[in-house]
Structure formats: C-alpha cells, structure tokens
KELUM-944694 format. One line per 4 residues: number of its first residue (from 0); their letters; for each residue x, y, z of N, C-alpha, C, O, CB. Coordinates in steps of 0.001 Angstrom, whole numbers, plus 524288, in hexadecimal, padded with zeros to 5 digits. Glycine has a CB too. Example, Ala and Ser with C-alpha at 12.3 -4.5 7.8 and 13.67 -1.06 7.14 Angstrom:
2
0> AS> 83386:7E9C6:81E78:8300C:7EE6C:81E78:83390:7F31C:81E78:8379C:7F309:82111:82C2C:7EE87:82356 ~ 83232:7F736:81BA8:83566:7FBDC:81BE4:83264:8001E:81EBE:83461:80472:81F67:83704:7FDAA:8165D $
END
This chain:
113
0> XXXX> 7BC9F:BC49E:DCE6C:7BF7A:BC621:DD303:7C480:BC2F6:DD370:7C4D2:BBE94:DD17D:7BC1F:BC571:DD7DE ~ 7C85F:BC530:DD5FA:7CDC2:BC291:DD5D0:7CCED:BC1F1:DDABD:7CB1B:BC515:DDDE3:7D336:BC55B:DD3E2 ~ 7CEEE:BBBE6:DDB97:7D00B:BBB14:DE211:7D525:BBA5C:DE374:7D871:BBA17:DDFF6:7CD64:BB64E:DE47D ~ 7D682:BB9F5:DE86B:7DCE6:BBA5D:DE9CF:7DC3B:BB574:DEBA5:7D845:BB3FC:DEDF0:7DFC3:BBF23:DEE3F $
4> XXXX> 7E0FC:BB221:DEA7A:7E250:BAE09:DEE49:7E489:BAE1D:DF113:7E7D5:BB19D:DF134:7E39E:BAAF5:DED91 ~ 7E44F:BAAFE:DF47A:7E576:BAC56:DFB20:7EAF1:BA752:DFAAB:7EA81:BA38D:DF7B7:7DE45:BAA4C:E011C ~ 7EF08:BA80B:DFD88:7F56E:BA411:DFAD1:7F4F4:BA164:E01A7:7F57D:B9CA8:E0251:7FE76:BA995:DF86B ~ 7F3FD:BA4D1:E05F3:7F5EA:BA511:E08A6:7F158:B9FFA:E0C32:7ED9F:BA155:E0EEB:7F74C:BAAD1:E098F $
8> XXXX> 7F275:B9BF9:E0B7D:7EE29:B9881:E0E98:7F0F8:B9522:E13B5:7F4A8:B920D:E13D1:7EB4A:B93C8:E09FA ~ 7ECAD:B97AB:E18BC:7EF72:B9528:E1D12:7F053:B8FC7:E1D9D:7ED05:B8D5A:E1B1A:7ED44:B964B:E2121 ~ 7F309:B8D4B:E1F95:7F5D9:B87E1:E214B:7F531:B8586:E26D9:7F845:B86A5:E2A5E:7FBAF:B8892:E20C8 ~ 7F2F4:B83B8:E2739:7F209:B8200:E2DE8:7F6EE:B81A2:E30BD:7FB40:B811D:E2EB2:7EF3B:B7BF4:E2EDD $
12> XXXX> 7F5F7:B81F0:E3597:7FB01:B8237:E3801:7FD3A:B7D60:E3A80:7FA9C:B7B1C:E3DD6:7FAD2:B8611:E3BC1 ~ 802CC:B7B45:E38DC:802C5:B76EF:E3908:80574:B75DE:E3E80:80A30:B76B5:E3E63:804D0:B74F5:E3470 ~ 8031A:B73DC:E4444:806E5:B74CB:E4877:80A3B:B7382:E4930:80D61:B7627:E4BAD:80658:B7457:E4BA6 ~ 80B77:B6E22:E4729:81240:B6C22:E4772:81661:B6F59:E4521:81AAA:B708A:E46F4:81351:B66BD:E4460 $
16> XXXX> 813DF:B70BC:E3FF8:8196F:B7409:E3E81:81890:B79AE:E40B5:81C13:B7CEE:E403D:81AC0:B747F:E375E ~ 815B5:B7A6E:E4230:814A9:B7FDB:E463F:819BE:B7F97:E4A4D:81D84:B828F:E4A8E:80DE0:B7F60:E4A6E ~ 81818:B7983:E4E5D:81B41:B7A94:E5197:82033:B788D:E51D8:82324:B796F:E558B:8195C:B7A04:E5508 ~ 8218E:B7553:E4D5F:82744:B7424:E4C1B:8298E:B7985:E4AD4:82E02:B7A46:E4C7C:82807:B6FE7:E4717 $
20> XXXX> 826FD:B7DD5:E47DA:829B8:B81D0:E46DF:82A87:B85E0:E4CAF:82E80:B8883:E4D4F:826CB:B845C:E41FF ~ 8269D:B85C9:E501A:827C5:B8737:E5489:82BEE:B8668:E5708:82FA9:B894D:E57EE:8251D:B8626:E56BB ~ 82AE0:B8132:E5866:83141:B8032:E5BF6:83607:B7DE1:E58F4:83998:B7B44:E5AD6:8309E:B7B7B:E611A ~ 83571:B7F2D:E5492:83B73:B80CD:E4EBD:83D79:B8670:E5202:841D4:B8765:E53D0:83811:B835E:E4518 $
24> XXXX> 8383F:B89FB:E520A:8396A:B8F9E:E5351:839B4:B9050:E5877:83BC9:B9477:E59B4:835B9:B934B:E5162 ~ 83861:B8DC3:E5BBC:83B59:B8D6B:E60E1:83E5A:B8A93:E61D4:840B2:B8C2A:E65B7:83946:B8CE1:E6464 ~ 84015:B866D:E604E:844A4:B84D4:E6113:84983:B8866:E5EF6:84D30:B897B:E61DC:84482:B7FFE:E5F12 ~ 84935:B8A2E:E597E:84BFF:B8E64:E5847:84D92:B91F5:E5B86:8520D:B9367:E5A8D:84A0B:B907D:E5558 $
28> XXXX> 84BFC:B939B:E5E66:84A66:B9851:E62AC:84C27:B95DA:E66E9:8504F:B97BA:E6871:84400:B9A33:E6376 ~ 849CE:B909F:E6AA5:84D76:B8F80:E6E10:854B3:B9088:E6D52:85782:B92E0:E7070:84C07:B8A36:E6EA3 ~ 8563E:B8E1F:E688F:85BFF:B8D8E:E6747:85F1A:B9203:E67D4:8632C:B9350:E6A09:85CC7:B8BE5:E6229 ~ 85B58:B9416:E64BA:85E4D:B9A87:E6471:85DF2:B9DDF:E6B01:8613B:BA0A7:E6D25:859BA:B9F43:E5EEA $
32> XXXX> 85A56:B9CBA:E6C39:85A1A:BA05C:E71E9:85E93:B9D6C:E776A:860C7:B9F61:E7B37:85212:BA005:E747D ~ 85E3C:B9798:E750E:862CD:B954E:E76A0:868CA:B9630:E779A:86BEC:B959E:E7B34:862B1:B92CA:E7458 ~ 868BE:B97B3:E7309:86ED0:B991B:E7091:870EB:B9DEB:E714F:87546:B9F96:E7020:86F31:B98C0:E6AD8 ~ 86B27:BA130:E74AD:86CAF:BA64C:E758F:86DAF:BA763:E7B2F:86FF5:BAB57:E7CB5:868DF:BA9C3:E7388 $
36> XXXX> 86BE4:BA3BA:E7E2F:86950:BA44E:E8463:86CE3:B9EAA:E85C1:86E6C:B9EDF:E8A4E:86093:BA3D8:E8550 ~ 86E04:B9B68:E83F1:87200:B95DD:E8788:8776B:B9893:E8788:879F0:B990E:E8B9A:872CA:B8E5A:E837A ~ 878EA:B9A1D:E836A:87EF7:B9BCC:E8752:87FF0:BA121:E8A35:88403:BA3AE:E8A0C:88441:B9BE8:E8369 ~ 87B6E:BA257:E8CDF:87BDD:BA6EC:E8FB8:87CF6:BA380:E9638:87961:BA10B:E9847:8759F:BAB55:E8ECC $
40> XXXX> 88186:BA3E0:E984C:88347:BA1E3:E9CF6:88442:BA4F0:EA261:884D5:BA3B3:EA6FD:88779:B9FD8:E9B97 ~ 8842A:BA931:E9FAA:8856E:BAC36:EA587:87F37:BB0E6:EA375:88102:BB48C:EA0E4:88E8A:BB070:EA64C ~ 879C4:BB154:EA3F7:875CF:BB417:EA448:8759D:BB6DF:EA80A:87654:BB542:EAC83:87240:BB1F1:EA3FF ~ 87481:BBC11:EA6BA:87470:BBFC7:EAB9E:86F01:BBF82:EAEDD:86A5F:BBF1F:EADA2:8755A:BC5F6:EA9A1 $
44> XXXX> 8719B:BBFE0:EB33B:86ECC:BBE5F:EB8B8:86742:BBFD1:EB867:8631D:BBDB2:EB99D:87263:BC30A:EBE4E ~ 86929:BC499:EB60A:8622E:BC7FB:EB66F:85F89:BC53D:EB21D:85B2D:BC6D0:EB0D4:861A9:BD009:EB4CE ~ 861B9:BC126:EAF97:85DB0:BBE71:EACFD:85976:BB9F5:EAD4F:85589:BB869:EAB01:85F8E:BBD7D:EAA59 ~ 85CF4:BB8AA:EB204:85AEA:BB4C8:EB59C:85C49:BAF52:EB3EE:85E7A:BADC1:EAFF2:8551D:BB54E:EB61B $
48> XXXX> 85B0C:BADAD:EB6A1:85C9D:BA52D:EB6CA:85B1B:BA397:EB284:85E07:BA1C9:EAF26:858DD:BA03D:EBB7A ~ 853BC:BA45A:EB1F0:8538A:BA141:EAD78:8510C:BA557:EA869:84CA6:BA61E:EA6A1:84FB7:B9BC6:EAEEF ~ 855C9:BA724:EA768:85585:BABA0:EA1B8:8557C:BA93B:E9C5C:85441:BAB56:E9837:85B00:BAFA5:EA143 ~ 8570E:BA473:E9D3A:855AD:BA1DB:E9810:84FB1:B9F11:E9722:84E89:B9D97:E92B4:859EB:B9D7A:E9760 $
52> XXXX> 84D89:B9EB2:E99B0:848B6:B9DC8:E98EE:842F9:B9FC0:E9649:83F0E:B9D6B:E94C0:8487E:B9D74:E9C22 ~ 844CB:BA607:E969C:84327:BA8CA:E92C4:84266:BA7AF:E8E27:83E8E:BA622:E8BB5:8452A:BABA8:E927F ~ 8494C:BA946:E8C6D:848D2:BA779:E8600:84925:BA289:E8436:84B09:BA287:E7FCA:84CA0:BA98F:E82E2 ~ 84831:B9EAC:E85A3:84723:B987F:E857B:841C2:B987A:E82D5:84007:B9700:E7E99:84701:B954A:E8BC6 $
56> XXXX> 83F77:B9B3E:E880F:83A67:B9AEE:E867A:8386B:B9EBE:E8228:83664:B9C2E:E7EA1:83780:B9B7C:E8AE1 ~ 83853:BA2DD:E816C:83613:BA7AC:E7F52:8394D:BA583:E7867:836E8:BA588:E743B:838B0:BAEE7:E8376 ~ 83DFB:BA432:E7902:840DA:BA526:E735F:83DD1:B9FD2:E6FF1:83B24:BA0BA:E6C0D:84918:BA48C:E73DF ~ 83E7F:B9B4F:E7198:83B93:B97E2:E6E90:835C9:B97C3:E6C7B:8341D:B958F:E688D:83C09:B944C:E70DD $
60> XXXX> 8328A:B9B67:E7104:82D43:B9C41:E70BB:82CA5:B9F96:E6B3F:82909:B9EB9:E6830:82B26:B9F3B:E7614 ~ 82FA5:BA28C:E6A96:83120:BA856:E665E:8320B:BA541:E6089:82FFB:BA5C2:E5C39:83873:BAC94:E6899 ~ 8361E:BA1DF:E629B:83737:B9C87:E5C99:8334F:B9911:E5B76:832A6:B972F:E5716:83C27:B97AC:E5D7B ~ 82FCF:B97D6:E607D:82AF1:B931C:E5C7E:82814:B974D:E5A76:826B3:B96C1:E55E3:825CC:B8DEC:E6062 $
64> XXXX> 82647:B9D1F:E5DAA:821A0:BA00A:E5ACA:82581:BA264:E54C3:82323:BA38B:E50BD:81E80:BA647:E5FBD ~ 828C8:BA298:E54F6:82C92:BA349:E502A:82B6E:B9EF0:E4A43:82AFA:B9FB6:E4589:8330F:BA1DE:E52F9 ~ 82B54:B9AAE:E4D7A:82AF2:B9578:E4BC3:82459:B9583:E488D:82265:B9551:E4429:82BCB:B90F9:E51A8 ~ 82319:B95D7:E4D32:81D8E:B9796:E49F5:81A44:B9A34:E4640:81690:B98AB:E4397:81BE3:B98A5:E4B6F $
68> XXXX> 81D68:BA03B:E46E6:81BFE:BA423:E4347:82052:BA079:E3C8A:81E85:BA127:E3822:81EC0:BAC19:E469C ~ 82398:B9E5A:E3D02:82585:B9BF9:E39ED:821C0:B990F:E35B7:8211A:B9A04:E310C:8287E:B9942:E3CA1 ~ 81EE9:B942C:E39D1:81C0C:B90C9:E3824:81727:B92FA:E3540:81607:B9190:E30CB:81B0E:B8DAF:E3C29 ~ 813DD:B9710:E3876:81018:B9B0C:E34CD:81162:B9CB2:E2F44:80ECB:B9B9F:E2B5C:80FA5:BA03C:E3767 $
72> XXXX> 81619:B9FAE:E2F81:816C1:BA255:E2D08:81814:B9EBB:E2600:816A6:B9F6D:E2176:81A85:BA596:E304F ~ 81B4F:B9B2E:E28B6:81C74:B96AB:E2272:81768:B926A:E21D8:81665:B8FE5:E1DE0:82368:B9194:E2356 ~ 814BA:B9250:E267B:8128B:B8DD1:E2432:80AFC:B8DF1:E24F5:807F5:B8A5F:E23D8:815DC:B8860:E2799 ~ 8099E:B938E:E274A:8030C:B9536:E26F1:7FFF8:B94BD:E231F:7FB9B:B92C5:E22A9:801F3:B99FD:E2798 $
76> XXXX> 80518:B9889:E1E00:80406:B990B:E1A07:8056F:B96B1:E13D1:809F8:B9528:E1360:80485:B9C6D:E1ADB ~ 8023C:B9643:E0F40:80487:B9262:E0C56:80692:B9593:E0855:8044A:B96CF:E0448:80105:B8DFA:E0A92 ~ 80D18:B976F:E0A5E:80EAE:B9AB1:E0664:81219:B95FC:E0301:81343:B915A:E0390:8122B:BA051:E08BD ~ 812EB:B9A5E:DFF10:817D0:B98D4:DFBD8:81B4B:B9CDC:DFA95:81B65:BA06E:DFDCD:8167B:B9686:DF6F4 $
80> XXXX> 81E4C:B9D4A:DF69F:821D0:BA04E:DF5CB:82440:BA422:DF7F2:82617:BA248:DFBFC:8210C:BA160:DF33F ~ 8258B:BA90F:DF79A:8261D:BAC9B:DF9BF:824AD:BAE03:DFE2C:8278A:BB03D:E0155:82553:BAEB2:DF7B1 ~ 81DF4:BAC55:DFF33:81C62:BAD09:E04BE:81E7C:BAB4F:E077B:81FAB:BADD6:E0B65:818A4:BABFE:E063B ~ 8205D:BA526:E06CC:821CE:BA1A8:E08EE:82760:BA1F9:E0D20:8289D:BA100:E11AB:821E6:B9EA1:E04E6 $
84> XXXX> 8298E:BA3F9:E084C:82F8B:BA753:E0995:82E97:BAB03:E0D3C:830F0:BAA90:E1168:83257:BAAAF:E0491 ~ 82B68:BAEE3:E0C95:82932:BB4CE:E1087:8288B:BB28A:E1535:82A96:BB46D:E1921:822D5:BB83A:E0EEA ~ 824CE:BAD08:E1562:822E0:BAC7F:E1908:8284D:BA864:E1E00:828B6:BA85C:E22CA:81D01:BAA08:E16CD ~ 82B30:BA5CA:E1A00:82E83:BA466:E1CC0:83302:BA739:E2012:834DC:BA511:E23F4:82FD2:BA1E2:E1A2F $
88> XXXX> 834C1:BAC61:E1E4A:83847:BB0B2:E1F32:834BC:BB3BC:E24B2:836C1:BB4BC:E28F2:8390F:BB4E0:E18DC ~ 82FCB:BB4A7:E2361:82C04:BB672:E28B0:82C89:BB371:E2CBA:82D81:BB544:E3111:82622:BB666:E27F8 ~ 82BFA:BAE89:E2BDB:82B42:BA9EC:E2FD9:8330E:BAA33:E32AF:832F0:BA90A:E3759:828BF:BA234:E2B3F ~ 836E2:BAAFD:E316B:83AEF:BA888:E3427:83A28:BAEAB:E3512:83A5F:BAF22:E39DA:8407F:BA4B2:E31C9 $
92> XXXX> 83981:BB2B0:E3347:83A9A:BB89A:E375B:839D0:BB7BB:E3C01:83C6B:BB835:E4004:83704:BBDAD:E369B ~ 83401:BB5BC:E3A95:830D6:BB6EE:E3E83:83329:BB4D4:E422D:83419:BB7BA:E45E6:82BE4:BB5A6:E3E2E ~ 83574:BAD86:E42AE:83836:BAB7C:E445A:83C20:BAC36:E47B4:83D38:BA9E5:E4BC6:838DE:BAA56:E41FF ~ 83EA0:BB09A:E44FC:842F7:BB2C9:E46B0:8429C:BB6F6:E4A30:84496:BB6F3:E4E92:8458B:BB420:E42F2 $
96> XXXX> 83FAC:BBB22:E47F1:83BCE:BBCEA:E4D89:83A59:BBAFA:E5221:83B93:BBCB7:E5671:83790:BBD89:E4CB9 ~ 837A9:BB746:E5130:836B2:BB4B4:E5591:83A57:BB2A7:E59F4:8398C:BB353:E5EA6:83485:BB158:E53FE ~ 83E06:BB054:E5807:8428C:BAD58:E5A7A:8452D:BB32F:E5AA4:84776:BB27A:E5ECF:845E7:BA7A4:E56AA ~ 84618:BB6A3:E59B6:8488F:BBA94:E5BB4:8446A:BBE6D:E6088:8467F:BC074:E645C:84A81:BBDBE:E5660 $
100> XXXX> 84067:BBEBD:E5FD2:83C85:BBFCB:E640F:83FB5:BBD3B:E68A6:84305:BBF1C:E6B95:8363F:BBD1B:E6300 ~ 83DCB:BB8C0:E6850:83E82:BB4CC:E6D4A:841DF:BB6EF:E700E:84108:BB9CA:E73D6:84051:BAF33:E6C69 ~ 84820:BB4F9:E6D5F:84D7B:BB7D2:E70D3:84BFC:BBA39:E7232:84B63:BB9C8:E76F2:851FD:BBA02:E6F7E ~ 849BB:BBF76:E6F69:84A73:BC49B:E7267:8469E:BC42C:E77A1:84756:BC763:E7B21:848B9:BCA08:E6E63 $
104> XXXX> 84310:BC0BB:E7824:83F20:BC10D:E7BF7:83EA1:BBDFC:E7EFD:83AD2:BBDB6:E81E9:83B44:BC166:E7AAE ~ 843BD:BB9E4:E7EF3:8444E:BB630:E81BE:84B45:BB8AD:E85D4:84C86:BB7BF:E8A60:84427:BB02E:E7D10 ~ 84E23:BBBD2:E81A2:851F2:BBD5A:E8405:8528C:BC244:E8686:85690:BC409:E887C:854F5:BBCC7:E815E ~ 84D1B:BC4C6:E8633:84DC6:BCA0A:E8935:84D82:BC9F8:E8F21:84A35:BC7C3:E91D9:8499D:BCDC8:E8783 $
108> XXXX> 851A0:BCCD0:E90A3:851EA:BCF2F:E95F1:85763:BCBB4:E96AD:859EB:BCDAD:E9A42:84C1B:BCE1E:E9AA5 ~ 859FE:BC73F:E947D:85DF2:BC43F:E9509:8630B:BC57F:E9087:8667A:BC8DB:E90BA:85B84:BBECA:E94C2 ~ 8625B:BC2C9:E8DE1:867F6:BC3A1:E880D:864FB:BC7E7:E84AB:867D4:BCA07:E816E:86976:BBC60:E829D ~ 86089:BC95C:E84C1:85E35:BCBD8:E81ED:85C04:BD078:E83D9:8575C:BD1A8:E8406:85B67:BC92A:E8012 $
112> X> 860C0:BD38D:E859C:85FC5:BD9AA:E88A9:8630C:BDD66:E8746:862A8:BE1C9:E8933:86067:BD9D4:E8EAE $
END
C-alpha cells in the first residue's frame, strides 16, 4: 500500500507574536483612518459632534483582526516554498481587505456616502 504524507503540520499558536501582529494591524489602520478623518474641519452638521468616534473605533478593530488573519495564515502552518509565498500573498489580501472593510464601516453615513 502507498501512503501519503501529510506536509502540512500544525504549529501552536504563539500569543505574543499573535498580538504584536494585531496591533502592527491596528495601528496600521489607526494611521490611515487618521489621515483620512483629521483634516476634515468644517463636518457637516447631520453627522453629529462626535462622528469621529466611529471610525477610531471600528477601523483599527478591522486592522488587528487583519493582523491576525496575517499571523494564521504565515505562521499555523509549516510551509515552505511556494506555499509559503501563496500563503504570504493570501495573508496581506486578506489584510488589505480588512483594513479596507473597516473604512468603509467605520466611514459610512459620514465621508463615506
């Protein structure tokens, strides 16, 4: 009988670099939602007083779970080569997704209408 070997062996999850990569990916995400929402000076009225509080909150939350799917994705599994590469290109999409989620769900009903 031929058996298959199995490449793909899980890795415990390590929490520090879990959550250093988290708030990498929310801090990322604070900056940027920053840079989009501080020089807005004159905000229209129907958005109310405190309209930035939203995406403060919601956009960084979007960058650590960003951050995270990051950390899974390069470091669950014990690839090499090519996977490795696949798996790194998945991980910043996703990334990027994510941190683009946020805006959109942190800036709707305000800059994002």
């Amino acid at each position: 009988m031929m058996t298959h070997a199995n490449n793909l062996t899980i890795q415990p999850i390590n929490r520090a670099a879990l959550i250093k990569r988290m708030l990498i990916g929310g801090g990322i995400a604070f900056v940027l939602i920053a840079l989009l929402v501080l020089p807005i000076r004159n905000p229209k009225p129907e958005w109310g007083e405190l309209w930035m509080i939203r995406p403060f909150i919601i956009t960084p939350l979007a960058g650590a779970a960003g951050g995270a799917f990051n950390y899974l994705m390069n470091n669950t599994f014990a690839l090499t080569g090519w996977k490795k590469v696949l798996a790194l290109v998945i991980s910043i999409l996703g990334f990027v997704i994510a941190i683009w989620l946020g805006i959109v769900l942190g800036l709707a009903g305000t800059l994002w209408n």
